[in-house]
C-alpha positions as CSV (number, residue, x, y, z in Angstrom):
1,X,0.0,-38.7,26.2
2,X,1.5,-35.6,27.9
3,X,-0.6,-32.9,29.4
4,X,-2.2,-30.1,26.9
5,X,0.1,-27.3,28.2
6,X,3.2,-29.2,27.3
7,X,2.7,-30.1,23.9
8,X,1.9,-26.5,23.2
9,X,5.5,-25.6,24.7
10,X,6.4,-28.8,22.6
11,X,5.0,-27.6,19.6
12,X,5.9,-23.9,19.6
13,X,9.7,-25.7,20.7
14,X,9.1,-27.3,16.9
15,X,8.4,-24.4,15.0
16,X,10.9,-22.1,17.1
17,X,13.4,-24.8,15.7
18,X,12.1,-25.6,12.5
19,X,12.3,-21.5,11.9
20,X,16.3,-21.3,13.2
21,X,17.0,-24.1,10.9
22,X,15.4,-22.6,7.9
23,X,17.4,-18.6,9.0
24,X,20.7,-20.7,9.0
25,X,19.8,-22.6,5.8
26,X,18.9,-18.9,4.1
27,X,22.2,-17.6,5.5
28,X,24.3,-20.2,4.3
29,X,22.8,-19.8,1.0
30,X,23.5,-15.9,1.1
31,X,26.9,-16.9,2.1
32,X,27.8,-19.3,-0.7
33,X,25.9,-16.6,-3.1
34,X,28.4,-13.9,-2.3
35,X,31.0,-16.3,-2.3
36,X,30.1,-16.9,-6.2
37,X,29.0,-13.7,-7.4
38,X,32.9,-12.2,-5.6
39,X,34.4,-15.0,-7.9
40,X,32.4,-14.2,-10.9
41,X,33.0,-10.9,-10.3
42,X,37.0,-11.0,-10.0
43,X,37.5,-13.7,-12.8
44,X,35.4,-11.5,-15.1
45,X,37.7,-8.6,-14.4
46,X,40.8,-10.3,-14.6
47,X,39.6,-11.6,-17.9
48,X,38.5,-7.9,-18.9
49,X,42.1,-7.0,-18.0
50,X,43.8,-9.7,-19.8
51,X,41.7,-8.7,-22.9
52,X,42.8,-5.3,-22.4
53,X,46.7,-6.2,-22.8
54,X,46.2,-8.1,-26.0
55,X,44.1,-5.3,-27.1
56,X,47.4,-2.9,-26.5
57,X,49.8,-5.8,-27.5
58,X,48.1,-6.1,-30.6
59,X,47.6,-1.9,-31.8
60,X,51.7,-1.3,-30.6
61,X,52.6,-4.3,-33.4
62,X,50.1,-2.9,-35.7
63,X,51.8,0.8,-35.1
64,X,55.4,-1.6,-35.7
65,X,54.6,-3.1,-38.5
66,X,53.1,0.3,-40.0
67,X,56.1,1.9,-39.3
68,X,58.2,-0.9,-41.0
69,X,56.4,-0.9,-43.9
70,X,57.0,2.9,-44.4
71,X,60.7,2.9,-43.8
72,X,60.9,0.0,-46.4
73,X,58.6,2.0,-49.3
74,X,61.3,4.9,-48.3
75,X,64.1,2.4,-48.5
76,X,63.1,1.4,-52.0
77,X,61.9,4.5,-52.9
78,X,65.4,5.8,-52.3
79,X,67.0,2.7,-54.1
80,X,65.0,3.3,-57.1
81,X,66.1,7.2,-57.3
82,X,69.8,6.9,-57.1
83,X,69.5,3.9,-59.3
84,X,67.8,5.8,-62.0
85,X,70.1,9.0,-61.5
86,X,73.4,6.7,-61.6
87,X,72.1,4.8,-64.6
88,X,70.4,8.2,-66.5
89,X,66.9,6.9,-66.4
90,X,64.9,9.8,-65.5
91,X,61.8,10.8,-65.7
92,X,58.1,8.9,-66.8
93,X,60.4,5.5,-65.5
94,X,61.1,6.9,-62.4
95,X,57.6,8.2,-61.6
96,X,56.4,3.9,-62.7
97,X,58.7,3.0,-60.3
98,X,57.7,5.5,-57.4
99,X,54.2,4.7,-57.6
100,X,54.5,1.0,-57.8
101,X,56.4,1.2,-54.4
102,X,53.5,3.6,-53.0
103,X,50.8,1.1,-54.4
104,X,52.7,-1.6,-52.4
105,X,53.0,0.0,-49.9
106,X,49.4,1.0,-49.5
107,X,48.5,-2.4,-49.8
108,X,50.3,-3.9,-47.2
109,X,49.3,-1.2,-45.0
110,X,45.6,-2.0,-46.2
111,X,46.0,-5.3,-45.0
112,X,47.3,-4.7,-41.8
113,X,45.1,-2.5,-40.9
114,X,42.4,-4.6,-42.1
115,X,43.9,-7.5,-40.0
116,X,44.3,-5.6,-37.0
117,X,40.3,-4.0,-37.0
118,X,39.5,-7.9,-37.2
119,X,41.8,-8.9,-34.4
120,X,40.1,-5.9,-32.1
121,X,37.3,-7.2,-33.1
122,X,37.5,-10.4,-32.1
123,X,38.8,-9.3,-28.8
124,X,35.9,-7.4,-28.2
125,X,33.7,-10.2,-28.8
126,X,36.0,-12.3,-26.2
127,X,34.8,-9.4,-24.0
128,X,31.7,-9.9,-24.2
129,X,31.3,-13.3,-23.9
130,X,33.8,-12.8,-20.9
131,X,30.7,-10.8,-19.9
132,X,28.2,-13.6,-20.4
133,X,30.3,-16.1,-18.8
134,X,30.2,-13.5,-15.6
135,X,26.1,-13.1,-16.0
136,X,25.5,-16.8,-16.2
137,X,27.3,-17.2,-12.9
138,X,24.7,-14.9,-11.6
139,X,21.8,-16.1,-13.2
140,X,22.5,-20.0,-11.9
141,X,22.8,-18.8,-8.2
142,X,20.4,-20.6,-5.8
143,X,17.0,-18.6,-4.6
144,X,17.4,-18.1,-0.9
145,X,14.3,-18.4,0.6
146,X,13.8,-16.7,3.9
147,X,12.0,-18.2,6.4
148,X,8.8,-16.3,7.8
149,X,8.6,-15.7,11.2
150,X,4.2,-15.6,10.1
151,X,4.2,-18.5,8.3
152,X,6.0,-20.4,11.5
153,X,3.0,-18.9,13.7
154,X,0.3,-19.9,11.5
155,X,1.9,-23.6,11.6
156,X,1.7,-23.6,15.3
157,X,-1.7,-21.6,15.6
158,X,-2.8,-24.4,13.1
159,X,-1.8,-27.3,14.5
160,X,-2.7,-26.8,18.5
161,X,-6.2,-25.8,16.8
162,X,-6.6,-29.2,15.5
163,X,-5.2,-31.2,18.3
164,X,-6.5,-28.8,21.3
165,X,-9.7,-27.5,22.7
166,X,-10.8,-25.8,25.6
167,X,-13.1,-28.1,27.4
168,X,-16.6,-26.7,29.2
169,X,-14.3,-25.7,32.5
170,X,-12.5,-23.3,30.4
171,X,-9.2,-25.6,30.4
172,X,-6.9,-26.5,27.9
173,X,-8.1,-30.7,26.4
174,X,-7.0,-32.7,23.4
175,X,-10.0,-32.9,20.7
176,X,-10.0,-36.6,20.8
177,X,-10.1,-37.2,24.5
């Protein structure tokens, strides 16, 4: 067995060790933690960002097809008028036909609209969840727990008291010798 004043050396050695290995372990941890939350971060943006362009994709048809529905009404509209005039149907007829076209054309326009609310929608909600997918990444990260420096002192202070004593000279003994 080696002398008293060595194995405290060899013992506060241990715990000196014991503690560096446990700071690396935390800042590895913190490492790989940024690491992740950087990735969730920049996926969830990208995401966000795609979203964003179907979002515009999607009102610029709507606009489109809005438009192309009102230069068709107009188109028939203006069909129906200089059929009437060449044929002499004026009038009650006219005004049947005129509205019929404008009820059509409300109705598709209804629908699209309609259509398009939905599709934002949904995009929306795939923002959200984009969000959720983000959070989860964050919520599954690991705990890093930091070593304490106290906790690595109380150890030592611990274990020489149970293995050391001062004998009646005042020295440094083991408690079983």
């Amino acid at each position: 067995m080696c002398d008293p004043t060595t194995m405290v050396v060899m013992q506060i050695a241990g715990a000196a060790m014991s503690y560096m290995a446990a700071d690396q372990q935390a800042k590895e941890q913190t490492r790989r933690n940024n690491a992740i939350a950087t990735e969730a971060d920049r996926a969830y943006k990208e995401q966000v960002k795609m979203i964003d362009r179907r979002m515009d994709e999607e009102k610029l048809a709507s606009v489109q097809a809005e438009q192309d529905v009102m230069v068709d009404a107009r188109n028939k509209k203006a069909t129906a008028i200089a059929s009437a005039g060449e044929s002499g149907v004026a009038g009650i007829s006219i005004d049947s036909i005129l509205h019929e076209v404008d009820y059509q054309e409300g109705t598709v326009l209804n629908r699209n609209l309609t259509s398009t609310k939905n599709t934002i929608a949904k995009l929306n909600d795939d923002k959200t969840q984009a969000y959720a997918q983000m959070a989860g990444r964050y919520n599954s990260l690991s705990s890093v727990q930091q070593p304490s420096f106290l906790g690595t002192a109380l150890e030592v202070g611990t274990g020489l008291a149970t293995d050391l004593k001062f004998d009646s000279n005042g020295d440094l003994a083991f408690r079983n010798a």
